[in-house]
Each structure stands twice: as C-alpha cells, then as structure tokens.
VOGU-3710 file (C-alpha; in Angstrom, 3 decimals, decimal comma):
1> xxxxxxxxxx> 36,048/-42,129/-194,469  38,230/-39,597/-192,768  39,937/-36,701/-195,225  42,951/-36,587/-192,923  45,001/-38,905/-195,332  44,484/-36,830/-198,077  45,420/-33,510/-196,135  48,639/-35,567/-195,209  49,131/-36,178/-199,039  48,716/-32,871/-199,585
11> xxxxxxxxxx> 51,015/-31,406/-196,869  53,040/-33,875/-198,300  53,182/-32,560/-201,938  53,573/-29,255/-200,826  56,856/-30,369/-198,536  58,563/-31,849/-201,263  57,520/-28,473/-203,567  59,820/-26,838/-201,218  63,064/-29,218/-201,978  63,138/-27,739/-205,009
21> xxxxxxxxxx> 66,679/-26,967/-204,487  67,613/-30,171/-202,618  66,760/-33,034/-205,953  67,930/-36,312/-204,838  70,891/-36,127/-207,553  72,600/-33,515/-206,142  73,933/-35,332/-203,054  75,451/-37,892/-204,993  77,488/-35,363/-206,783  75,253/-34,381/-209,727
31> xxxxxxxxxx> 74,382/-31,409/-211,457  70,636/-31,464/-212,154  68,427/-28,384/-212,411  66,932/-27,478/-208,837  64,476/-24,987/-210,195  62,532/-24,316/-213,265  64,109/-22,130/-215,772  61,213/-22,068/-218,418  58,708/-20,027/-216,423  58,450/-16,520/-214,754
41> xxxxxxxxxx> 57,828/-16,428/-211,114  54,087/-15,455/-211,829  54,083/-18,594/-214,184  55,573/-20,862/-211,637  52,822/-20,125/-209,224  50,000/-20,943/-211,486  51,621/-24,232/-212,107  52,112/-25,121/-208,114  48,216/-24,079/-207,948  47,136/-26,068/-210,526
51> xxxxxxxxxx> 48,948/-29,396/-209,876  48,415/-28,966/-206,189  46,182/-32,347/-205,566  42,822/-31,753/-204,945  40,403/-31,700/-202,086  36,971/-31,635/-203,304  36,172/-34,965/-205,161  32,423/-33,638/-205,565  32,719/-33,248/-209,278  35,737/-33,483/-211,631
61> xxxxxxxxxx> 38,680/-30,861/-211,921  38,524/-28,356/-214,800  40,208/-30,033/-217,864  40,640/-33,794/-216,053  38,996/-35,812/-218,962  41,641/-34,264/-221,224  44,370/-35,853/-219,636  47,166/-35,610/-221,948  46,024/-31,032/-222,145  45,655/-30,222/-226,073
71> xxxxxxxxxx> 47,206/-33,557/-227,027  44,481/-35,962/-226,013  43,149/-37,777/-228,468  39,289/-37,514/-228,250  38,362/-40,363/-231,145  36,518/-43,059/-230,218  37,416/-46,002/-228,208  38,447/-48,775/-230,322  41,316/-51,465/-230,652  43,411/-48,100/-232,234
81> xxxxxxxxxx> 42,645/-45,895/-229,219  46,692/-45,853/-228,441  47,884/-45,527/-232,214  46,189/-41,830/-232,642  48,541/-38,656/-233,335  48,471/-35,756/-230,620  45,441/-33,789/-231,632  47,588/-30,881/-231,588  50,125/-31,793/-234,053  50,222/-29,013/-237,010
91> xxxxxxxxxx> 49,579/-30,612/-240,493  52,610/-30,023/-241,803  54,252/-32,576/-238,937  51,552/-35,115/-239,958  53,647/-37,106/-242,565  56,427/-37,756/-240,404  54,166/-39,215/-237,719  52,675/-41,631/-240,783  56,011/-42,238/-242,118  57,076/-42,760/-238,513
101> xxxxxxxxxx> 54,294/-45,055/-238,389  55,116/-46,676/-240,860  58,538/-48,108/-240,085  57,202/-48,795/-236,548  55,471/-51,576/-238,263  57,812/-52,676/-240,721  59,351/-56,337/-240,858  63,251/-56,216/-240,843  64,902/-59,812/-242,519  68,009/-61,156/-242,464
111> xxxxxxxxxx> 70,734/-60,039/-244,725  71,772/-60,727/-247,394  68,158/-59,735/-248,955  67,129/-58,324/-252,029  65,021/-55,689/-249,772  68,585/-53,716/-249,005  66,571/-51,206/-247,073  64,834/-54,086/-244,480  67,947/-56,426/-244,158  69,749/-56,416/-240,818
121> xxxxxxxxxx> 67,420/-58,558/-238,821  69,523/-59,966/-235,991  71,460/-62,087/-235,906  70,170/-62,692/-232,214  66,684/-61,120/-231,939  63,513/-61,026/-230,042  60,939/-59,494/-232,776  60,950/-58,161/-236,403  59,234/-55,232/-235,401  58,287/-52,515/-232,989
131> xxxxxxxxxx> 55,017/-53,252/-233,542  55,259/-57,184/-232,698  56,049/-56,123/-229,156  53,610/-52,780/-228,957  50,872/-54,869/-230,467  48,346/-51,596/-231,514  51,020/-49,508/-229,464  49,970/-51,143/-226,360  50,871/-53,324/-223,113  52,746/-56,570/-224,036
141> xxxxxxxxxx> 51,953/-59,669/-222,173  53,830/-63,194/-220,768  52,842/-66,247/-223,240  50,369/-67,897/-221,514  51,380/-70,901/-222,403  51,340/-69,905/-226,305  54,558/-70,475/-228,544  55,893/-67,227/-228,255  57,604/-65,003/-225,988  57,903/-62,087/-228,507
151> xxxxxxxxxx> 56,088/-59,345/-226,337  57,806/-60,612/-223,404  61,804/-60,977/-222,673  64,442/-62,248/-219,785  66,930/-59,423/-219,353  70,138/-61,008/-218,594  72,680/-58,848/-215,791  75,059/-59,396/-213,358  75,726/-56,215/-210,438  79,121/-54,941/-209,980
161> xxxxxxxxxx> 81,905/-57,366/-208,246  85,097/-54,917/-208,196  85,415/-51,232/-206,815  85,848/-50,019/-210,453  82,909/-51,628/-211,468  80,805/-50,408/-208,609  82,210/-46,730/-209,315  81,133/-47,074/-212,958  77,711/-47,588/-211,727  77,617/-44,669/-209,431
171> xxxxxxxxxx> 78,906/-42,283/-211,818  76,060/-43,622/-214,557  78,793/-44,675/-216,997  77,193/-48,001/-216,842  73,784/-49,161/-216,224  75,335/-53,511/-215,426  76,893/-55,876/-216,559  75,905/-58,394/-219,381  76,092/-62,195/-218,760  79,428/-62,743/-220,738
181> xxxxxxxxxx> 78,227/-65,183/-223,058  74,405/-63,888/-223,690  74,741/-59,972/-223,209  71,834/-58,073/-221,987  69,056/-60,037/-222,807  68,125/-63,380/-223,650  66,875/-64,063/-227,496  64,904/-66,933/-228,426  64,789/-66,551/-232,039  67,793/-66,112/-234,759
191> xxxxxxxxxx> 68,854/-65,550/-238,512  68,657/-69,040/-240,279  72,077/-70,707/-239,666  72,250/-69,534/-236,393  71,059/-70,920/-233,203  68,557/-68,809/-230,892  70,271/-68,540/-227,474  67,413/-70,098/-225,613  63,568/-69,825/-224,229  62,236/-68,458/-221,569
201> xxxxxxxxxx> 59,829/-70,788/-219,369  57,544/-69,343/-216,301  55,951/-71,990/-213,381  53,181/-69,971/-211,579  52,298/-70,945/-207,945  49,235/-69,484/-206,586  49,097/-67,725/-203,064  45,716/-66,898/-201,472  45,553/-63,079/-199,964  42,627/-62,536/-197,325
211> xxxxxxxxxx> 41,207/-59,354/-197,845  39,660/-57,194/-194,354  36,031/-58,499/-195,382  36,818/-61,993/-195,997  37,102/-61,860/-199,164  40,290/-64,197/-201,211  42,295/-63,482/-204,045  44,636/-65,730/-205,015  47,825/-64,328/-207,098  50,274/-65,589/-208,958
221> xxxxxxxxxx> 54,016/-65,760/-207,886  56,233/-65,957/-211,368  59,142/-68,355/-211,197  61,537/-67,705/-214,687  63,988/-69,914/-216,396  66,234/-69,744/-219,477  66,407/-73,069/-220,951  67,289/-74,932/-224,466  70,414/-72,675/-223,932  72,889/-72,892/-227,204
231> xxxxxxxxxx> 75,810/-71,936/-226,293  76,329/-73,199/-222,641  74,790/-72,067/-218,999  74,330/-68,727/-217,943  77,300/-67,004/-215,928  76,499/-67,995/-211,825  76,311/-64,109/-210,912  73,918/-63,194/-213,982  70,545/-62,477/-212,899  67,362/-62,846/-215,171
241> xxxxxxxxxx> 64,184/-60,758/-215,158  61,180/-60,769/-217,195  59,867/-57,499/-218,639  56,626/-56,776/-220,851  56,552/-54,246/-223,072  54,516/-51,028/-222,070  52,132/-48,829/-223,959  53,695/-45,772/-225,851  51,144/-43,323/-225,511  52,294/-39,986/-223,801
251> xxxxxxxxxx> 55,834/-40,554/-224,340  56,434/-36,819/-225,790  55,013/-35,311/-222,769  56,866/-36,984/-219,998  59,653/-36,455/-221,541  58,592/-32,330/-221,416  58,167/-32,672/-217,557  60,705/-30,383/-216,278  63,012/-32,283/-214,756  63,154/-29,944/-210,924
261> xxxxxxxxxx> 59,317/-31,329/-210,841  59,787/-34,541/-211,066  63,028/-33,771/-208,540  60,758/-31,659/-206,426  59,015/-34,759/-205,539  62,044/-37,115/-204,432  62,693/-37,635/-200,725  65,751/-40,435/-200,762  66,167/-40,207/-197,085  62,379/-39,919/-195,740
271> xxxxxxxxxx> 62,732/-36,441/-194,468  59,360/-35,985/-194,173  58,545/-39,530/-192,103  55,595/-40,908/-194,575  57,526/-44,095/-195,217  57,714/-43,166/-199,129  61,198/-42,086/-200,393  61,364/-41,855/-204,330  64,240/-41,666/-205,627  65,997/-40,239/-209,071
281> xxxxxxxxxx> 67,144/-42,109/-212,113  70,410/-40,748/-212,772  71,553/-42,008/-216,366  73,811/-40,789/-219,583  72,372/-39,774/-222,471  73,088/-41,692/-225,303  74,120/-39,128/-227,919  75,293/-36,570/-225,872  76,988/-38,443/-222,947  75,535/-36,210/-220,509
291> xxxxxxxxxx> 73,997/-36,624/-217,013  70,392/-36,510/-217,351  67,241/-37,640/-215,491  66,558/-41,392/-216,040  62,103/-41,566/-216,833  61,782/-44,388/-218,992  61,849/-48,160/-218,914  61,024/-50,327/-216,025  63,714/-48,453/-213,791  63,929/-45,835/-215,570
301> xxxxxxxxxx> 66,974/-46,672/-216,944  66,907/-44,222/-220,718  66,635/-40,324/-219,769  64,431/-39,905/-223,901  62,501/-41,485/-226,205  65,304/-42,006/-228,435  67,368/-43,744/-225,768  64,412/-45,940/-225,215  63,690/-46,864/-229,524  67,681/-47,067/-229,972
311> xxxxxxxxxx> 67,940/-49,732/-226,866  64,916/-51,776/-228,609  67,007/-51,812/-231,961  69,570/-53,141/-230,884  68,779/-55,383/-227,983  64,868/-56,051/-228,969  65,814/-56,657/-232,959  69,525/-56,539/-233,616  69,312/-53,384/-235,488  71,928/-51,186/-235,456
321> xxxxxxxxxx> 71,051/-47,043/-235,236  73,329/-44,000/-234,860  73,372/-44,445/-230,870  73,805/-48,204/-230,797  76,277/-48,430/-233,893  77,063/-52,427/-233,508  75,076/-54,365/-236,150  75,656/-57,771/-234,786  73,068/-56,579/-231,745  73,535/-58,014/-228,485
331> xxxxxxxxxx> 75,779/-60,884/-230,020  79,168/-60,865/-227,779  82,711/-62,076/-228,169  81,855/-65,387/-227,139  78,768/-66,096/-230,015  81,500/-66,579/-232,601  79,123/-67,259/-235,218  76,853/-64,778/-234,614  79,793/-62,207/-234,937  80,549/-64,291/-238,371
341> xxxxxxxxxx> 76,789/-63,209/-239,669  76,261/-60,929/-242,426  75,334/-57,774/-241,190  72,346/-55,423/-242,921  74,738/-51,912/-243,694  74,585/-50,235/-246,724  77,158/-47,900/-247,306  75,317/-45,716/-249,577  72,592/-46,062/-247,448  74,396/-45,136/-244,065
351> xxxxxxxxxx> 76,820/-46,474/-241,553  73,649/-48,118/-239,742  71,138/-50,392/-241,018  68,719/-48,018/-239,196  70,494/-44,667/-240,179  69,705/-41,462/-238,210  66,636/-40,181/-240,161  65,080/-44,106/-239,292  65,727/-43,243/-235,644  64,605/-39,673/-235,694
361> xxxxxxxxxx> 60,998/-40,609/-237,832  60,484/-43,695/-235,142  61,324/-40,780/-232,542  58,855/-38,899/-233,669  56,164/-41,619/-233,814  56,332/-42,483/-230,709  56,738/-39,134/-229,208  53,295/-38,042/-230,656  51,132/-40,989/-229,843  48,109/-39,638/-228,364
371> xxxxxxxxxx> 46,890/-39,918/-224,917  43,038/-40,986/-225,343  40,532/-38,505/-223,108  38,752/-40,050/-219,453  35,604/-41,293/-219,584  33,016/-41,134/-216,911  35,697/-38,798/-215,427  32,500/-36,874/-213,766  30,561/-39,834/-212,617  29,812/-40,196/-209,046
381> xxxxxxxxxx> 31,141/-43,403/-208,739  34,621/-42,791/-210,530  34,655/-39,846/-207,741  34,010/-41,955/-205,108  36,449/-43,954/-206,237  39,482/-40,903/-206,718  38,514/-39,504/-203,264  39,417/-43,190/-202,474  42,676/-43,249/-204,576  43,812/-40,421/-202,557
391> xxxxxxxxxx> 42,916/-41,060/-199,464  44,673/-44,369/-199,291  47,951/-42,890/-200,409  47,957/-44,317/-203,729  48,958/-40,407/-204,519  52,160/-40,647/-202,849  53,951/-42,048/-205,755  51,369/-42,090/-208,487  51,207/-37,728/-208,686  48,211/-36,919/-210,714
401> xxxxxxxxxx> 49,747/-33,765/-212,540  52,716/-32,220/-213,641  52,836/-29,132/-216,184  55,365/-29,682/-219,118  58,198/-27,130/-220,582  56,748/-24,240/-221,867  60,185/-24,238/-224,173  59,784/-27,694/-225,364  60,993/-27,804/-228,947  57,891/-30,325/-229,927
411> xxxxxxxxxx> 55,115/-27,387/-229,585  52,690/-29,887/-229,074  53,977/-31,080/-225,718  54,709/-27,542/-224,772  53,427/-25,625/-221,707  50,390/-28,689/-221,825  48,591/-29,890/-218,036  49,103/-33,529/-217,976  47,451/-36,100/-215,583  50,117/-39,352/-216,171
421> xxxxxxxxxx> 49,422/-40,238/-212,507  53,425/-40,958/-211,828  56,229/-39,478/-210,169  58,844/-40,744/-212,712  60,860/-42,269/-209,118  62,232/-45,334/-208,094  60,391/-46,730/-204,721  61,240/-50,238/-203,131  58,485/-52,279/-204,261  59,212/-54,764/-201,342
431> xxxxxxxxxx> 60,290/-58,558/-202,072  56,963/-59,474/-203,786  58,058/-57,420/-206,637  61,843/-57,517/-206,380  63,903/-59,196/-209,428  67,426/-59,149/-207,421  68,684/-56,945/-210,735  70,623/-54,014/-210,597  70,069/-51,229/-213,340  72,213/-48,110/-212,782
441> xxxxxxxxxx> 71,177/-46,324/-209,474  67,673/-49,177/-209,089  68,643/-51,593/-206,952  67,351/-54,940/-207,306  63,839/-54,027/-205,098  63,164/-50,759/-207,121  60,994/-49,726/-209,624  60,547/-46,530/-211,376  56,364/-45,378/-211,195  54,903/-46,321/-214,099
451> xxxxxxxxxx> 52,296/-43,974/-215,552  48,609/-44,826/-214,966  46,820/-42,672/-218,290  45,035/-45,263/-220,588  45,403/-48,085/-218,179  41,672/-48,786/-218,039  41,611/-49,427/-222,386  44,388/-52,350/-221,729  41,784/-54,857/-222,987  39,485/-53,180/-225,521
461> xxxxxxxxxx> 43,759/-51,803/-227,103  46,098/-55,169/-226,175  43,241/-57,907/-225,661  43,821/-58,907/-222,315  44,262/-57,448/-218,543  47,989/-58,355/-217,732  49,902/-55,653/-215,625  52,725/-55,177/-213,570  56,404/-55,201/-215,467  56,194/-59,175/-216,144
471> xxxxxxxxxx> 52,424/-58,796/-216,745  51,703/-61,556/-213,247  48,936/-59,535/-212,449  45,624/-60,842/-214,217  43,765/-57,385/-213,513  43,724/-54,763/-211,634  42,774/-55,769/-207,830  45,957/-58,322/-208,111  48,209/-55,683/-209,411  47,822/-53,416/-206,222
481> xxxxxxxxxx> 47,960/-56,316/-203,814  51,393/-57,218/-205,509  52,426/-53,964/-204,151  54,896/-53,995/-201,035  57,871/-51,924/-199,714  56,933/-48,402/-199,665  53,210/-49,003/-201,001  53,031/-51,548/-198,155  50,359/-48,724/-196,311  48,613/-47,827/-199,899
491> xxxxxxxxxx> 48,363/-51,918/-200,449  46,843/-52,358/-196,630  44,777/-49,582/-196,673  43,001/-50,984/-199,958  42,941/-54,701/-198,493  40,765/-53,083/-195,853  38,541/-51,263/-197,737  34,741/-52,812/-197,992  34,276/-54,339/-201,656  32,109/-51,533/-202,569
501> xxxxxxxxxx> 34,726/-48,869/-201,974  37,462/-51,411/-203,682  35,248/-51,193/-206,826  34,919/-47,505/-206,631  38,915/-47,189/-206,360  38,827/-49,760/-209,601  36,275/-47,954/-211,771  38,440/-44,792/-211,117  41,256/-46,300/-212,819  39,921/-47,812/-215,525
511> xx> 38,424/-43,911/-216,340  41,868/-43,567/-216,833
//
C-alpha cells in the first residue's frame, strides 16, 4: 500500500499546527487561548516533534506501550484493569483516591432513611450508583433484551424555537432545552410512592454492508421509544437519544491537554480541502461560569471532570452537589409529586446531599483512574495494522498524541506524553450516526471523538463488545462501518481493504 495517505495526514497535522492562532472559537466571538502558555519556545518544539505522527511503522515509537506517560497502569489484565490508580500518584494522595473509590460505589436510598449520610436517592433516577453505570469503571451497554436499562439512558431535548433561545445557545449559556414535562432525560425507576416516568424500548433492523472482497456484515440500525410514560406524552419538538456510559480511565489527563492543542487541530471551514473539519466544544463551566473548551460527554458538552460527575448526580441519580444544587434532580414543575418528595439534605451535613468534599473525592477518583499499558504494541502484526490505521485516515480525527500542561495542578497528569487517539472535536458523523439532537454548539449529526486507549480490554473489563455512543455496534468491524459524514473516506477506505489487512487494522486497536 502506497505511504502517500499518511504523508497527507501528516502535512495535514502539521497545517493545522500552524492555526495555532486561528482556534475555531475565536470566530464565533470567543476568547480561548491560541498558543501555549505553559512551555518555553525550546519546550514547545520538543512537543511538536514528539506528537508529530509517525512514518516508520517498522517497530513501535519510544514510550507507545505506556500510553497514558508515567500514569499507565502496568498491573495485569484482569476484570479491574480500568479501576487502577495512576501509577504516579504520591502516597500521600492515595486515600483520597480509595475514599474516592469508595463513594463511587456507594448505594444512595431514598429519604427519609436512618442512613442520613446515603438518603437523597431521586426522586426520579436512573441508578443508585456511579458504579451501576461504570460497571468496573468501564463501557456501559443497551439491555439486550434484559430488565434493565440502568447503564443505558434516553436523553430527552428539544433545539431552540425563538431568536432568544437560539442566542442562548450560541453564547453557551445553554446547552437545550428539556422536554417540559420530563427534563433532560428520561428515568425509568423512582422513590417508592412515586411513579418512574417511563422505559425505554429499542427494535433493531438489520442492514447487510458488502465489503470490496465480498465479504457481508450485517449491522444493526437502533430504533428508540419512551413508553409506559406516567405523566402524559412527550412534548412534539423533544427529541430522544440513547447514550451508554463510557469508560473513565484517562479522564485527568485529557482534561491536562492544553486547550490551543486540541484548537490547533480544528479546521471548521475545511481550509485545508481533506473533507475533515473538527470543530470546538464551546461550553460554561459550571462553577465558574466561564467560557471554556467543551472535551467530555458524547458531544462534548462538560469542559471537566467535575462538570461531567455533577451532571451524573443530578440527572443520572437525583443527587444534588454544590454545582447542581436542586435535590429533587431532573423532576420539573410539571411532576408535582415528585417536587412534593422528601429530599436527602442535612443541614449539619451541608446544603447538598452530596456536599462539596463528596464532589471533590469523586473528582478525584475519577481523575486518577489509570490508563492500562499496550500490549503487543511491538508485534509485527499490530504494526501492520497502525501503518494501516494511518494510512486510511483513521488519524484525521482520532490524533494519536497530545502532551499535557506542564502546570497542571494534579502533578501526576503534568507535562505526561499521552496516546488517547482523539482530537477532543466534533465531526459530522453522517446520518447513520445522527440522533437529530442539539447539545450546545453539536448539531444533531455531530459527535465529539471519543478516545480510543483501553478500547481493546472492553470485554475482559465490561463483559461484552458494545461500542459506539448507544453501544449498536456488536464489535469493532461494525463500529467503523457505522462511520459516515466526514469518516465517509476512512469508512471506504477500510471496506476496501483485503480481510487480512482489516484484521491487522483490528488487532491494532484492540493493543490499545
């Protein structure tokens, strides 16, 4: 196979190096850094020389396997292989991951209960825990026909439908709009004495894809529902979209990427013709209020960790926190009952039933879970099958490398060479892929990258091989042909590969 696709990746990495000062945020009127301020300029060009992709896929780069730098967890592969701490986490930072841990798994129940510290459960809720959703800190997964939805959820939003709404949404003072009677997501289970607001039901028809050598693989095209709804039908303009929950591993470091690299690689407008645009996040803070860099969630839609735990309190459990200070949840005006609920705060406990030091110890957990090392990262077929990777394009949007803050206040994440294999954008994933639901600057077709590290230990961690956000995909093979939109010439170029350079492509990720 001809290397001219992955010089045209290259050249292509190296263009958007030089828009440092042009990030995609800035031409919508927002103030986000163009250029590095944590690094000399000496500094600055050792990091453009070691993330620059690679060219020689004869052996394996220097310090590939560890893939999350001096954090990667090097223990062996088991069913814990996501629930490790950063292996360079000092000792005296060890009990908050444990105690961290700790309320990551820990059962919340309705109030009134004699367990003052656990009672706030609901009213509305998906799960009890972080933990029932992250089973082992990993990928969650649709129901399969099981009784339970609980690592799996509709989100429930409507776009904007006035010019005040729509200017809300471009200055990231909203993300949507929540149906009016169900709010932002749909929950199927409930306090006693209350009703849950519904289920969630998925009808799979199968579609047959013809690969270049003949070969079929049929995929599965999701159809969702909310039904056995309580309290009346869903608003006509709401829209409904199923998410899984992701792994947590890594968390801490992405949120260390600097955010003019991730910038450096957006290219809204295709300036540079290769039919991929990428395109920035652009989000508020929750505690601060401030405009910052949208890199987690499905689109990308919580700028830190925190934003991300805080939103799963309060829409995932119904757990109030410092940054989501409502302790009914997701209940709304209209779920009269729900409102009438007792709620879980303890005055001399805090005004939240998860005060700030519960939100700052789950913080901490689930910045620090480790990263586990590559295997067979030097193997000639996983090489075969990364010289493939690249040279297909798959680069494009998943970027190997970044190098994080060297003035991150978590030492353990600073200054660290990461392979996550993302650019932290949002790309149009094409209509195969699109959930019609707006979320902040995402339109309805967009996604933000999602990292690839630890991708290939989704069975041996979660028990099964479910990707994709709504977890259609049964493995890997029908996860890239659900690709479309921008990853339309990626997707083509690995339908026409033979099925011994397919495998090669899919051994390489599951090194990952």
């Amino acid at each position: 196979m001809s290397h001219a696709p992955a010089r045209r990746l290259i050249a292509r990495a190296m263009f958007c190096a030089t828009l440092a000062g042009f990030p995609a945020a800035l031409a919508a009127g927002f103030d986000l850094p163009a250029k590095r301020t944590d690094l000399s300029e000496a500094d600055l060009k050792r990091v453009a020389d070691v993330t620059r992709p690679t060219r020689d896929f004869s052996k394996a780069e220097q310090y590939e396997a560890m893939q999350a730098g001096g954090a990667t967890s090097i223990d062996p592969v088991t069913e814990d292989s996501f629930s490790h701490i950063s292996a360079n986490i000092p000792f005296e930072e060890e009990q908050n991951f444990k105690l961290g841990n700790a309320l990551f798994r820990k059962l919340w129940v309705s109030s009134p209960s004699s367990t003052q510290a656990s009672d706030g459960l609901g009213p509305l809720f998906n799960a009890r825990s972080c933990m029932s959703c992250h089973v082992n800190d990993g990928r969650g997964k649709p129901p399969e026909g099981g009784p339970s939805a609980v690592s799996m959820f509709l989100r429930l939003s409507r776009a904007a439908a006035t010019p005040e709404e729509e200017k809300a949404i471009a200055g990231a003072d909203i993300l949507n709009f929540p149906d009016p009677v169900y709010g932002h997501q749909l929950q199927d289970l409930a306090v006693p004495g209350l009703a849950a607001e519904g289920r969630m039901t998925i009808r799979y028809d199968e579609e047959t894809v013809t690969l270049g050598d003949g070969e079929t693989v049929s995929l599965r095209r999701p159809h969702y529902a909310a039904t056995n709804l309580a309290y009346g039908p869903l608003d006509a303009a709401t829209t409904i979209s199923a998410r899984v929950a992701p792994a947590m591993i890594g968390l801490g470091l992405i949120e260390a990427i600097p955010a003019a690299d991730i910038l450096a690689h957006a290219d809204p407008e295709d300036a540079d013709g290769d039919g991929i645009s990428g395109k920035a996040a652009i989000v508020r803070d929750h505690r601060s209020g401030e405009i910052a860099l949208g890199r987690f969630g499905w689109k990308a839609q919580n700028a830190t960790v925190r934003d991300q735990n805080a939103d799963a309190f309060a829409n995932d459990i119904g757990i109030s926190t410092p940054d989501h200070p409502d302790a009914h949840g997701d209940c709304t005006k209209a779920e009269e009952k729900c409102l009438d609920m007792p709620t879980g705060v303890q005055k001399r406990l805090g005004a939240e039933e998860a005060p700030g030091p519960i939100l700052d110890l789950v913080t901490f957990y689930s910045e620090n879970l480790a990263v586990p090392a590559r295997r067979k990262a030097s193997f000639p077929e996983t090489l075969k099958g990364k010289r493939i990777f690249y040279e297909t394009g798959c680069i494009s949007c998943h970027v190997p490398k970044f190098v994080t803050r060297r003035d991150s206040p978590d030492k353990a994440q600073s200054f660290q060479l990461i392979w996550p294999y993302s650019d932290f954008l949002l790309h149009d994933m094409g209509d195969g892929l699109a959930d019609g639901q707006q979320v902040g600057l995402a339109s309805g077709r967009e996604w933000r990258t999602p990292p690839l590290w630890g991708i290939g230990l989704t069975r041996t961690v979660s028990g099964h091989s479910f990707f994709l956000h709504d977890g259609r995909a049964r493995d890997l093979t029908e996860a890239i042909l659900w690709h479309g939109g921008e990853a339309d010439k990626a997707r083509n170029a690995f339908s026409s590969l033979s099925k011994d350079d397919r495998k090669a492509l899919i051994t390489f990720l599951e090194s990952l």
